[in-house]
N, CA, C and O of each residue as an XYZ file, in Angstrom:
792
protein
N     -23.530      0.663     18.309
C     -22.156      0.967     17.955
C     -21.722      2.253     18.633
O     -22.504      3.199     18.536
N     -20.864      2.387     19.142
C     -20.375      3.535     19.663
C     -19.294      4.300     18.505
O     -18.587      3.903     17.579
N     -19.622      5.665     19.160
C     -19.741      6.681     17.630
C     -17.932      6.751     18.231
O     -16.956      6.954     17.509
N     -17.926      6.550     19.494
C     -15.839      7.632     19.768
C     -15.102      6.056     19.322
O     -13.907      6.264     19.527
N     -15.170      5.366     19.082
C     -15.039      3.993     18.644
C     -14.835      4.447     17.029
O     -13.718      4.894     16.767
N     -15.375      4.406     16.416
C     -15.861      4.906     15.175
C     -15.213      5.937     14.518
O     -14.833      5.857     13.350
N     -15.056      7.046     15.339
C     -13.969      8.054     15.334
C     -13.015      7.749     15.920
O     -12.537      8.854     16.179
N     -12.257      6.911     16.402
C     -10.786      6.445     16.728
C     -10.356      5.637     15.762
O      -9.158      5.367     15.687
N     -11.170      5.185     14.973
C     -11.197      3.959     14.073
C     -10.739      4.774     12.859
O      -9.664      4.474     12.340
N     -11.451      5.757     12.379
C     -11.458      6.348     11.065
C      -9.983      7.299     11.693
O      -9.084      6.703     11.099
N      -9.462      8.121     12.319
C      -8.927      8.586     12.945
C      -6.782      7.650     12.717
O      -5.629      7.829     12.326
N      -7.588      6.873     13.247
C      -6.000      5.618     13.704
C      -5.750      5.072     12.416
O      -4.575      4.710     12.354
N      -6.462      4.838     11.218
C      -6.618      4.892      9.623
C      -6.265      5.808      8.797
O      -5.553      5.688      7.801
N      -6.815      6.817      9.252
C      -5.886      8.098      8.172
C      -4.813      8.441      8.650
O      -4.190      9.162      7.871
N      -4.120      8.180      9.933
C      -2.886      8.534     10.487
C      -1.879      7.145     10.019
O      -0.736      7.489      9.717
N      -2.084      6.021      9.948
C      -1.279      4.960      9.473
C      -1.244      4.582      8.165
O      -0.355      3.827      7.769
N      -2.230      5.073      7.319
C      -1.997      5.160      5.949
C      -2.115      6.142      4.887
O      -2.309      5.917      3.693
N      -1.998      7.061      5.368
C      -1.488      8.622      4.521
C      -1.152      8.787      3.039
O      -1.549      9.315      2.000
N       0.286      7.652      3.811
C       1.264      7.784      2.251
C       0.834      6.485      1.616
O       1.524      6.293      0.616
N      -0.440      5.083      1.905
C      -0.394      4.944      1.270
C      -1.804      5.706     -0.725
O      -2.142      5.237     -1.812
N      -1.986      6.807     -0.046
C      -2.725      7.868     -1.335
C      -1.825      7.766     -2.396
O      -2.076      7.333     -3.520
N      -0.417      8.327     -1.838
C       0.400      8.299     -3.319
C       0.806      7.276     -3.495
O       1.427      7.457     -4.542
N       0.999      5.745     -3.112
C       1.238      4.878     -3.529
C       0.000      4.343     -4.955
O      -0.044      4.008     -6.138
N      -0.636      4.532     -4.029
C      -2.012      3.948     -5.003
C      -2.137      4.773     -6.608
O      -2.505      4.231     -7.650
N      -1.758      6.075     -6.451
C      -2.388      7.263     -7.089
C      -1.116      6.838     -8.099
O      -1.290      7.313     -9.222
N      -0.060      6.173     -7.991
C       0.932      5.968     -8.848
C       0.826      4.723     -9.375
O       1.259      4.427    -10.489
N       0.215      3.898     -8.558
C      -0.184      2.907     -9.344
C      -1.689      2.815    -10.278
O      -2.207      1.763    -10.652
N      -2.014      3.676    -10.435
C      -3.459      4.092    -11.363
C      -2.916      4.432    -12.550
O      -3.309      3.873    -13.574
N      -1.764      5.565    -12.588
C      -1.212      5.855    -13.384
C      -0.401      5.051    -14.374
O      -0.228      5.122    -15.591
N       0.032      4.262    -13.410
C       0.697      3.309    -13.942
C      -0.078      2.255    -14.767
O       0.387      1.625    -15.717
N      -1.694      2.131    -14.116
C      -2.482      1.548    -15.334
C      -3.132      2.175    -16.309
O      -3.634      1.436    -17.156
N      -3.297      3.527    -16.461
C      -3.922      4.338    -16.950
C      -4.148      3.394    -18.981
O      -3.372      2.688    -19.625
N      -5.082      3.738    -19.180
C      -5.449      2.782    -20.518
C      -5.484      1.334    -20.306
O      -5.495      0.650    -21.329
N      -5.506      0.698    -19.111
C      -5.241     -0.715    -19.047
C      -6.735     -1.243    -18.564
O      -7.275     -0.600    -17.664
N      -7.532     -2.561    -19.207
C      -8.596     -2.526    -18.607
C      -8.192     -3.588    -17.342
O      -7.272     -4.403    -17.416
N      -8.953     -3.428    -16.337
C      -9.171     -3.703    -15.184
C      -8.236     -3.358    -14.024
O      -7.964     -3.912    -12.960
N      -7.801     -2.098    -14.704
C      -6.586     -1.148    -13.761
C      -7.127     -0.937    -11.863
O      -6.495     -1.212    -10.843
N      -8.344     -0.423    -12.016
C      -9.286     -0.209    -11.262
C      -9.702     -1.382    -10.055
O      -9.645     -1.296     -8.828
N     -10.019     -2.191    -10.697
C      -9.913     -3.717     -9.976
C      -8.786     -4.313     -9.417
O      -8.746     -4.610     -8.224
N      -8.010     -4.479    -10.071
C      -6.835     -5.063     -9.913
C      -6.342     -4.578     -8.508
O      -5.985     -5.364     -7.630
N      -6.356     -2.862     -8.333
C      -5.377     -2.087     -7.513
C      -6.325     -2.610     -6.547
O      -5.766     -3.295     -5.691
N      -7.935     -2.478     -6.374
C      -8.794     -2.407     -5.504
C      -8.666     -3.736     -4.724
O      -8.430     -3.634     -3.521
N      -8.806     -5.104     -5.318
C      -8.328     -6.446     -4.948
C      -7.038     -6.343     -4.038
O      -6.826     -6.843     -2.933
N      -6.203     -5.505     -4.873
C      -5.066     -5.984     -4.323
C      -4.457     -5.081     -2.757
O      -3.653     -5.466     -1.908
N      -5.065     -4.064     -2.837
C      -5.086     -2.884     -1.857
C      -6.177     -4.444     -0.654
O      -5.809     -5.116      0.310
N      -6.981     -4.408     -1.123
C      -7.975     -5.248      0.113
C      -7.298     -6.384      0.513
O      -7.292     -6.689      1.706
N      -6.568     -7.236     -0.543
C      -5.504     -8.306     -0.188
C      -4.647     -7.993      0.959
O      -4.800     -8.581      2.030
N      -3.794     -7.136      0.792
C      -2.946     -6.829      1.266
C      -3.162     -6.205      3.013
O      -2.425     -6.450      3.968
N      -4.158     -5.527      2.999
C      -5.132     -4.546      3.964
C      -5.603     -5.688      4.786
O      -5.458     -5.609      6.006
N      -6.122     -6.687      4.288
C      -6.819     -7.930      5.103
C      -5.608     -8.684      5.604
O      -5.682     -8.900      6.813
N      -4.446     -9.174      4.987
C      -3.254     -9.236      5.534
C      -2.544     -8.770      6.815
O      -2.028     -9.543      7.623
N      -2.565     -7.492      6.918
C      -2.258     -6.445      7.978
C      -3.421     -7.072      8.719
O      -3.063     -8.017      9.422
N      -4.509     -6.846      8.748
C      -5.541     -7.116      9.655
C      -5.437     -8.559     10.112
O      -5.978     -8.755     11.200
N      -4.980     -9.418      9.652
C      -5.132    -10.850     10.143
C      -3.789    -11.045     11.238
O      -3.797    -11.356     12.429
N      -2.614    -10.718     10.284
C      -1.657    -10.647     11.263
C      -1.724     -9.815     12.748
O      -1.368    -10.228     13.852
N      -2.324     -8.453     12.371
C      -2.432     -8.037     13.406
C      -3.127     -7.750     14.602
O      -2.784     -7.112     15.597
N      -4.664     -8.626     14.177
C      -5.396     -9.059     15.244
C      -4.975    -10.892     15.851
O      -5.198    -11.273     17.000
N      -4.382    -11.719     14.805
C      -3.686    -12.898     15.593
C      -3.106    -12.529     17.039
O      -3.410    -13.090     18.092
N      -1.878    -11.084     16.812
C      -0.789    -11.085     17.297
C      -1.820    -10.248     18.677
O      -1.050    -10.156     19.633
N      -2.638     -9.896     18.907
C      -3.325     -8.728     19.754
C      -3.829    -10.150     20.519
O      -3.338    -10.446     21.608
N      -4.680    -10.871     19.977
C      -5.322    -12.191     20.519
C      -4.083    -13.216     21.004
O      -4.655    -14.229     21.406
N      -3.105    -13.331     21.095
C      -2.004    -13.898     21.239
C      -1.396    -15.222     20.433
O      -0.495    -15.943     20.862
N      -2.245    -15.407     18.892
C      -1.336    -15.828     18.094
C      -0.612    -15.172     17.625
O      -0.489    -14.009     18.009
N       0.356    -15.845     16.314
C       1.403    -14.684     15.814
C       1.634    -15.547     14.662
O       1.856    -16.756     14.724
N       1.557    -14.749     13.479
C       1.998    -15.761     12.243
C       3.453    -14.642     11.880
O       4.019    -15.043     10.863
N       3.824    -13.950     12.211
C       4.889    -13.990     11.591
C       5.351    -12.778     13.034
O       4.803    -11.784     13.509
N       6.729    -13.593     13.352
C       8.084    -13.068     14.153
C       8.069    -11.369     13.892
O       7.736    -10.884     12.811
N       8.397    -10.736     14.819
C       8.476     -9.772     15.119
C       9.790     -9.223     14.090
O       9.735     -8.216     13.384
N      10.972    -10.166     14.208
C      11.712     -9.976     13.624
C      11.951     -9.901     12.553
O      12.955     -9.398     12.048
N      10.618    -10.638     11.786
C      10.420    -10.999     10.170
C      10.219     -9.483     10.013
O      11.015     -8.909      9.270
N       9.263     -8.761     10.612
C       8.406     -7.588      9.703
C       9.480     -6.739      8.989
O       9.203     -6.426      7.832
N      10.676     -6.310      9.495
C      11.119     -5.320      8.952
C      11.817     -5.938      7.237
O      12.129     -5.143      6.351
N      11.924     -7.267      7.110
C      12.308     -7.505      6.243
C      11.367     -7.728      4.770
O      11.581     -7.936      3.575
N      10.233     -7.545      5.672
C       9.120     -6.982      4.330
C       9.463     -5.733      3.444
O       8.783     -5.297      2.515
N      10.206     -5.429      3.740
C      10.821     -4.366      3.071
C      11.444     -4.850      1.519
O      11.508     -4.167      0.498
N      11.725     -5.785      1.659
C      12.174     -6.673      0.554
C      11.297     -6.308     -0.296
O      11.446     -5.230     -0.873
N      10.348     -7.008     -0.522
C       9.430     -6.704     -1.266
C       8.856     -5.519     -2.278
O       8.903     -5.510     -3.508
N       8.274     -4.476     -1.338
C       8.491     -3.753     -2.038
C       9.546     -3.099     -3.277
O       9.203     -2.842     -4.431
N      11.417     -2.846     -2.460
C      12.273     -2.916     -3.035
C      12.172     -3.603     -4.500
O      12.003     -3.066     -5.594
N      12.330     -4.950     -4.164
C      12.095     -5.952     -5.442
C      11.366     -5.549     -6.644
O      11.750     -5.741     -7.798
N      10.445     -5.061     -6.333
C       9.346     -4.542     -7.154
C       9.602     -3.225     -7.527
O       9.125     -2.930     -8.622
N      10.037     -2.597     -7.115
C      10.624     -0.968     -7.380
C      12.146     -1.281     -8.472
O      12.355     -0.740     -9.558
N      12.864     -2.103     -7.907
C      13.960     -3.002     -9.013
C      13.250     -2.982    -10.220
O      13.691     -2.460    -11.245
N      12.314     -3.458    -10.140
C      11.693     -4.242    -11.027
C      10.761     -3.455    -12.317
O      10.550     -3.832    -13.470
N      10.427     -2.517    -11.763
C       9.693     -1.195    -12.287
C      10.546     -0.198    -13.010
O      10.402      0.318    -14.118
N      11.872     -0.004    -11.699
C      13.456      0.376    -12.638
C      13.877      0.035    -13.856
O      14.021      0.753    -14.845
N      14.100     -1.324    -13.695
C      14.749     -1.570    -15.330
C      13.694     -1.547    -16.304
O      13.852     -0.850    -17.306
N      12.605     -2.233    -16.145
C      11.274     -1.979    -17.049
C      11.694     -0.428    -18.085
O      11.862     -0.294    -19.297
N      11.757      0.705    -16.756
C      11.668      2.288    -16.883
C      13.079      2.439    -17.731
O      13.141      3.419    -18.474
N      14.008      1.711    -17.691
C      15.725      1.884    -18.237
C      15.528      1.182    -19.470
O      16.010      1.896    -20.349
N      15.025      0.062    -20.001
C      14.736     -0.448    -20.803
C      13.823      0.414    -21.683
O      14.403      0.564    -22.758
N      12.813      0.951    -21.682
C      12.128      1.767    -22.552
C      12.297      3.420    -22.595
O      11.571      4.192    -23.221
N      13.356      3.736    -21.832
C      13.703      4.847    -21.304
C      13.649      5.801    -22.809
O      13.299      6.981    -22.788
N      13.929      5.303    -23.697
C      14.290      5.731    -25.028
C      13.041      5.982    -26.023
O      13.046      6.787    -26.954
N      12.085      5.228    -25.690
C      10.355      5.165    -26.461
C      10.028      6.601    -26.037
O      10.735      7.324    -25.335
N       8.647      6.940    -26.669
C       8.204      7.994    -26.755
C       7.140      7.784    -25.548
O       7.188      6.672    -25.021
N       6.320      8.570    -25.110
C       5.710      8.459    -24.258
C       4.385      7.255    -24.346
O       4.073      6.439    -23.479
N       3.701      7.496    -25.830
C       2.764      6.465    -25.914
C       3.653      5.390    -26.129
O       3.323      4.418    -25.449
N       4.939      5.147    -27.014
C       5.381      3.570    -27.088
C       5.403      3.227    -25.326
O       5.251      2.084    -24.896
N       5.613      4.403    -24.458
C       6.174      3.359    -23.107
C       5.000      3.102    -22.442
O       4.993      2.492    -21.373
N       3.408      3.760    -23.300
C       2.491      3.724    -21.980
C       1.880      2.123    -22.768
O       1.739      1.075    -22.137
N       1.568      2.313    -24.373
C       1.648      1.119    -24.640
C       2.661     -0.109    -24.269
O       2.030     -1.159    -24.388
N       3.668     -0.287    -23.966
C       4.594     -1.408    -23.381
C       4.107     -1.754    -22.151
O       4.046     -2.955    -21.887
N       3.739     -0.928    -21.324
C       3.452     -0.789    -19.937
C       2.529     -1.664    -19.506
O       1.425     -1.800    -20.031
N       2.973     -2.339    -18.459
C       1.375     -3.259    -17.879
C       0.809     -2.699    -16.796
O       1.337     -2.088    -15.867
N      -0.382     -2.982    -17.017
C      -1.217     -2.356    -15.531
C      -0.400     -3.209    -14.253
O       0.319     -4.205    -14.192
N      -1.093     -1.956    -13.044
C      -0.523     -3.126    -11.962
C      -1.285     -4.523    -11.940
O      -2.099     -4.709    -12.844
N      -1.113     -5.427    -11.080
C      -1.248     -6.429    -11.086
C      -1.687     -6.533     -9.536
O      -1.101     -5.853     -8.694
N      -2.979     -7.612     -9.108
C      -3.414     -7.454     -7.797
C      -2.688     -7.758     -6.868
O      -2.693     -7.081     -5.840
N      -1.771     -9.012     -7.034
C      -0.492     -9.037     -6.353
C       0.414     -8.382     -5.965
O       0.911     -8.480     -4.843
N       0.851     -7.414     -7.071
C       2.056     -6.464     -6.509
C       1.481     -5.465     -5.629
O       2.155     -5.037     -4.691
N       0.472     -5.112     -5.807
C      -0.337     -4.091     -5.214
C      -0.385     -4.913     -3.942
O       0.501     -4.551     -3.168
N      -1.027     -5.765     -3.537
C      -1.489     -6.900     -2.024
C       0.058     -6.659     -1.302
O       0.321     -6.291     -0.158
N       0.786     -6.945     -2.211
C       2.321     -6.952     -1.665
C       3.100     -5.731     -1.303
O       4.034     -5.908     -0.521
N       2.867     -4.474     -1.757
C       3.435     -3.536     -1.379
C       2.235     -2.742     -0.236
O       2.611     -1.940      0.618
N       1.258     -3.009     -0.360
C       0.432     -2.761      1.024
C       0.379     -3.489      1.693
O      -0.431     -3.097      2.534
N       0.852     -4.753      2.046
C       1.191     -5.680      2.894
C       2.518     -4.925      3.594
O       2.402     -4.257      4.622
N       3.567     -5.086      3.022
C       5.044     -4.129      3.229
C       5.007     -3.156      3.712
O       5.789     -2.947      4.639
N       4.142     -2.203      3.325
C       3.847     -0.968      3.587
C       3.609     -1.007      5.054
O       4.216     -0.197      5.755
N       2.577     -2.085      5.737
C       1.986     -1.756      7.073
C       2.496     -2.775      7.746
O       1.871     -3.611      8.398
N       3.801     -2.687      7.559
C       4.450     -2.984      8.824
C       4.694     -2.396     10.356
O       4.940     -3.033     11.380
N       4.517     -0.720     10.135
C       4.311      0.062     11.284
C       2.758     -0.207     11.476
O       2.509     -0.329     12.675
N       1.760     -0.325     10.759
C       0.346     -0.457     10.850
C       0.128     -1.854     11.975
O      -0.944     -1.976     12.568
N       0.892     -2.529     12.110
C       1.106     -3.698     12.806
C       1.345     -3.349     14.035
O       0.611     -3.402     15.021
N       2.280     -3.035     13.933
C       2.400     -2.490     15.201
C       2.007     -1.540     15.905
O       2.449     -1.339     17.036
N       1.331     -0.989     15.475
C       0.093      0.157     16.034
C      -1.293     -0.501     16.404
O      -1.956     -0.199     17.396
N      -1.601     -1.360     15.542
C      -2.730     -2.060     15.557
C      -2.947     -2.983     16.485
O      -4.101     -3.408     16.541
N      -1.857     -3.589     17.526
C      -1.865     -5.129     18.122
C      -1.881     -4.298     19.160
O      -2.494     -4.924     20.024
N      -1.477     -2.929     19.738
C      -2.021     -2.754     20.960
C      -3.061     -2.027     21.401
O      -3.346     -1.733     22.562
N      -3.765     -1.681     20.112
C      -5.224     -0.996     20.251
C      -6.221     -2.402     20.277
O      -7.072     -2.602     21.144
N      -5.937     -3.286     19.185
C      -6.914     -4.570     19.369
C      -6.927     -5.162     20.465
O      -7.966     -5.690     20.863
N      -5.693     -5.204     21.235
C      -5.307     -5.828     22.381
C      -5.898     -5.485     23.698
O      -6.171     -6.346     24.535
N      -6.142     -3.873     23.915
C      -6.830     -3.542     24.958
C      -8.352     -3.235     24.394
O      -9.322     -2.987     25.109
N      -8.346     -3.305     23.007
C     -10.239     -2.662     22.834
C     -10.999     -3.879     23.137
O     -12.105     -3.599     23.599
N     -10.749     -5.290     23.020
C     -11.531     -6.238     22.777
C     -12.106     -6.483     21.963
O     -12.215     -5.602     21.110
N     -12.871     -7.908     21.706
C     -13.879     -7.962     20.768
C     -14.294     -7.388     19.943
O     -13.958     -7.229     18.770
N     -15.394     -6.894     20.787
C     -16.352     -5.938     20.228
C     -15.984     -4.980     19.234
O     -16.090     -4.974     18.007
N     -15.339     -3.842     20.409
C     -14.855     -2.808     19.549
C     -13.568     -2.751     18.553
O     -13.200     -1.824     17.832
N     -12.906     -4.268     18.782
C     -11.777     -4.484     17.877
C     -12.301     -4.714     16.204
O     -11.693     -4.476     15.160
N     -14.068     -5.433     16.500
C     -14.794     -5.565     15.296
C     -14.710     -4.466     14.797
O     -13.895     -4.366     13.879
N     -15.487     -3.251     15.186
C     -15.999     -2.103     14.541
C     -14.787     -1.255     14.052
O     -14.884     -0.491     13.091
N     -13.639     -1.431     14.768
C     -12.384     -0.713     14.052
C     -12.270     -2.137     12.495
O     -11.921     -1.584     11.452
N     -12.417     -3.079     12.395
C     -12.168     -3.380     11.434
C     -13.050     -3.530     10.383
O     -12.781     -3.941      9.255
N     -14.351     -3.095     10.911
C     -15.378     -3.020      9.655
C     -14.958     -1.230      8.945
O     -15.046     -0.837      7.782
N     -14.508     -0.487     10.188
C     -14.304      0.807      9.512
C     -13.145      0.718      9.023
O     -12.895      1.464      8.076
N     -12.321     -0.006      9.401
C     -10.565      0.014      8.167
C     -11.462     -0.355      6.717
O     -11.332      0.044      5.560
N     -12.566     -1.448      7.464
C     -12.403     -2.234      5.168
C     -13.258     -1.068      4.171
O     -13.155     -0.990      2.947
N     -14.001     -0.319      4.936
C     -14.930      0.732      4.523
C     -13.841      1.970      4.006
O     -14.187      2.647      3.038
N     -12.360      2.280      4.755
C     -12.066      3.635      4.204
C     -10.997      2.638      3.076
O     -10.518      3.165      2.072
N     -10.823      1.669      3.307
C     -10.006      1.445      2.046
C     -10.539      1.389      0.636
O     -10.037      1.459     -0.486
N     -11.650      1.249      1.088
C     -12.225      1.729     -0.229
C     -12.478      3.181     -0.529
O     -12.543      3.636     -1.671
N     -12.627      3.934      0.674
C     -12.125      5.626     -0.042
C     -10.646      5.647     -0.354
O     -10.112      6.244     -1.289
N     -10.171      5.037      0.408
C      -8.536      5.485      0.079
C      -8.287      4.923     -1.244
O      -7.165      5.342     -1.527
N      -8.646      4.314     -2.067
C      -8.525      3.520     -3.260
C      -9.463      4.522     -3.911
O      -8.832      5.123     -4.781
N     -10.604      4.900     -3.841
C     -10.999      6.077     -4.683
C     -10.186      7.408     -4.755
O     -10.135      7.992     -5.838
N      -9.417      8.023     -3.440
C      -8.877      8.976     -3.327
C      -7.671      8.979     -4.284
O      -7.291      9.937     -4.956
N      -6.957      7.340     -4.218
C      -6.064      7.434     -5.298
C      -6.285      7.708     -6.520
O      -5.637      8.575     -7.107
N      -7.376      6.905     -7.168
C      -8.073      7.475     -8.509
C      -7.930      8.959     -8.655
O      -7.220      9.714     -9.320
N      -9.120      9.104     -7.555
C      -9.042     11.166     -8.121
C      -8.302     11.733     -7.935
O      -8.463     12.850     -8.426
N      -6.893     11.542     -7.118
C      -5.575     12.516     -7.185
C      -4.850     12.144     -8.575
O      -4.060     12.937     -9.087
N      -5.216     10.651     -9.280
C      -4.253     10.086    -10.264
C      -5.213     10.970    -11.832
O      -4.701     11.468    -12.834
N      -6.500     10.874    -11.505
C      -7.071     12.160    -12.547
C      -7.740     13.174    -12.826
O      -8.734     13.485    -13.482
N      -6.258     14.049    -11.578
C      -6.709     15.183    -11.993
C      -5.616     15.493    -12.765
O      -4.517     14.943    -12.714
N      -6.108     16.797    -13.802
C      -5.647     17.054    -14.945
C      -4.180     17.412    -14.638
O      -3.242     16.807    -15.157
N      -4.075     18.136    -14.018
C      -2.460     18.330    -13.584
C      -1.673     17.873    -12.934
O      -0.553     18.373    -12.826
N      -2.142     16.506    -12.156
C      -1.329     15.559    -11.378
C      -1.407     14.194    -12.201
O      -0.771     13.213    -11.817
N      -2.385     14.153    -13.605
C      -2.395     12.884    -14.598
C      -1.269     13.250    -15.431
O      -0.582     12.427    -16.036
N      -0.994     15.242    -15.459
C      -0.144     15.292    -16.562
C       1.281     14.877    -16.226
O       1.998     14.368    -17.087
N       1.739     15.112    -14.857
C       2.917     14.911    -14.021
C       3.124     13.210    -13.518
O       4.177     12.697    -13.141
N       1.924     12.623    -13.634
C       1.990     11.247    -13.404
C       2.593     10.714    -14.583
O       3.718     10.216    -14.608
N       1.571     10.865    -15.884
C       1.823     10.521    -17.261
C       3.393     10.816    -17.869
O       3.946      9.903    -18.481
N       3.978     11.912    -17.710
C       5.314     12.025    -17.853
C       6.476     11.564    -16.782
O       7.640     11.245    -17.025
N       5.947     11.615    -15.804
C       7.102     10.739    -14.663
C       6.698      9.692    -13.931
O       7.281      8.988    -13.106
N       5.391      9.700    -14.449
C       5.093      7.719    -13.136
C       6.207      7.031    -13.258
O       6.858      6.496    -12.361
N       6.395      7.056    -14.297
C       7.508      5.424    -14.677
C       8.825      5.663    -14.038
O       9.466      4.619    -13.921
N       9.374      6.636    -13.626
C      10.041      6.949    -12.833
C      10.054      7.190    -11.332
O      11.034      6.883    -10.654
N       8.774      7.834    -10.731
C       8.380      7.994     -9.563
C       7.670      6.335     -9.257
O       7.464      6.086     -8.069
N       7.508      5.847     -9.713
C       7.318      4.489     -8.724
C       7.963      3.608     -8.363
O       7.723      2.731     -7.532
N       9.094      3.862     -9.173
C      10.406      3.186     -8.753
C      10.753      3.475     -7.231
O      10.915      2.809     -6.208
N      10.787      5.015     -7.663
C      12.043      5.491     -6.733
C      10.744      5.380     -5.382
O      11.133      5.033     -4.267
N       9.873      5.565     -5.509
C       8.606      5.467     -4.668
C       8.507      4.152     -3.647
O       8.335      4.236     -2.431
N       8.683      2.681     -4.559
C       8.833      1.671     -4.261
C      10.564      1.141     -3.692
O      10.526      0.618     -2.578
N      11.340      1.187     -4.035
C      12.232      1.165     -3.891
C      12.564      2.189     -2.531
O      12.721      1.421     -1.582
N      12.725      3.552     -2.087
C      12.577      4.355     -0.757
C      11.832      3.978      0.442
O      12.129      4.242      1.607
N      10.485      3.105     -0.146
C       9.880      3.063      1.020
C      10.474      1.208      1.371
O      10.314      0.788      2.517
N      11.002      0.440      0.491
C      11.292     -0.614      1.099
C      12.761     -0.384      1.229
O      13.312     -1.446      1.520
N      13.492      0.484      1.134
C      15.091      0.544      2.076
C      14.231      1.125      3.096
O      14.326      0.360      4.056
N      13.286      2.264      3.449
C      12.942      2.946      4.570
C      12.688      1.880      5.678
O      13.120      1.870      6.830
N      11.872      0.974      5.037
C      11.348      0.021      5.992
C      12.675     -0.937      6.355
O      12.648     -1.232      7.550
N      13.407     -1.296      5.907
C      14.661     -1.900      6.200
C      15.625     -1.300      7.200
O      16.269     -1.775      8.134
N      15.507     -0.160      6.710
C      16.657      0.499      7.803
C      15.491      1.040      9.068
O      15.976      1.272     10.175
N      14.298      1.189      8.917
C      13.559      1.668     10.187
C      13.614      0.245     10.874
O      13.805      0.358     12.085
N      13.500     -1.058     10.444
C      13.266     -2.247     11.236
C      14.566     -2.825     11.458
O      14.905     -3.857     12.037
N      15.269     -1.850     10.817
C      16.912     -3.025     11.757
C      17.381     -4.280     10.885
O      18.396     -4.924     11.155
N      16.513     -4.565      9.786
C      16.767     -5.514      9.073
C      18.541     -5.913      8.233
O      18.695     -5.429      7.112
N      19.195     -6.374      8.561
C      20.638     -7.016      8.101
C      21.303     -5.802      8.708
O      22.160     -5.165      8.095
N      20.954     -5.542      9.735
C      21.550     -4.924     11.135
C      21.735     -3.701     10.668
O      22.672     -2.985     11.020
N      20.747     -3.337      9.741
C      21.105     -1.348      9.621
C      20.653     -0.660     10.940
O      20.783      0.557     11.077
């Protein structure tokens, strides 16, 4: 295995998914007391992650499952779900903090698969012209090292979601910050991709 391979790999990974730490770290919070909070995000982070990776080694190899033109409208998605987290948050807006953490559902592996799916739509396109000229080989080893840090990046969310002073700021505003969290990054992605001609 070549080690500058390895380090371009881990490298081209922490530069295309950064922001998704606080995505994750808000969705922990968001399960916090829920059992299989942990799982769920982890499934669904790898769902979604293997997604990006399929599409975007098809498109490097010269299939293509989804139009160039589609990606920016993944943005939807997310949005939807940030909608969706909104009224949840407007609806209990009035409960006390445990009635809203009790009401609250953990995430779900889906929504999670789906907003890191959404999310790496620029990851796509970063990715199809590094696979494209690395080949094979070394297109493997960048993707054994993506599935390896997503599992730090899914721990990293955990431990930013508990530590004591970012659980206390989660715990009083998650339900608010993932809205606006979810919802920003799928207009972002809409208006960065041109989608209904922004």
């Amino acid at each position: 295995m070549n080690l500058d391979v390895i380090g371009q790999a881990v490298g081209l990974f922490a530069v295309t998914n950064i922001d998704d730490i606080l995505i994750l770290a808000l969705f922990f919070a968001q399960g916090t007391g829920h059992r299989g909070t942990a799982r769920n995000i982890a499934v669904g982070q790898y769902l979604g992650f293997v997604g990006i990776l399929v599409v975007a080694g098809a498109a490097a190899f010269g299939a293509s499952f989804l139009p160039e033109g589609v990606i920016p409208y993944l943005g939807l998605l997310p949005l939807a779900l940030g909608i969706k987290a909104a009224v949840s948050a407007w609806r209990h807006r009035h409960d006390s903090e445990d009635a809203r953490e009790a009401s609250a559902k953990g995430p779900r592996a889906l929504e999670v698969a789906a907003v890191t799916f959404a999310n790496g739509g620029d990851n796509i396109g970063v990715y199809v012209p590094v696979f494209a000229t690395a080949g094979a080989g070394s297109t493997s080893v960048y993707v054994v090292v993506f599935l390896i840090l997503v599992a730090v990046w899914v721990a990293a969310g955990r431990y930013f979601a508990t530590r004591p002073a970012i659980a206390r700021v989660l715990s009083r505003w998650g339900h608010v910050l993932l809205p606006i969290v979810l919802i920003g990054l799928g207009v972002l992605i809409l208006v960065d991709g041109g989608a209904f001609g922004l």
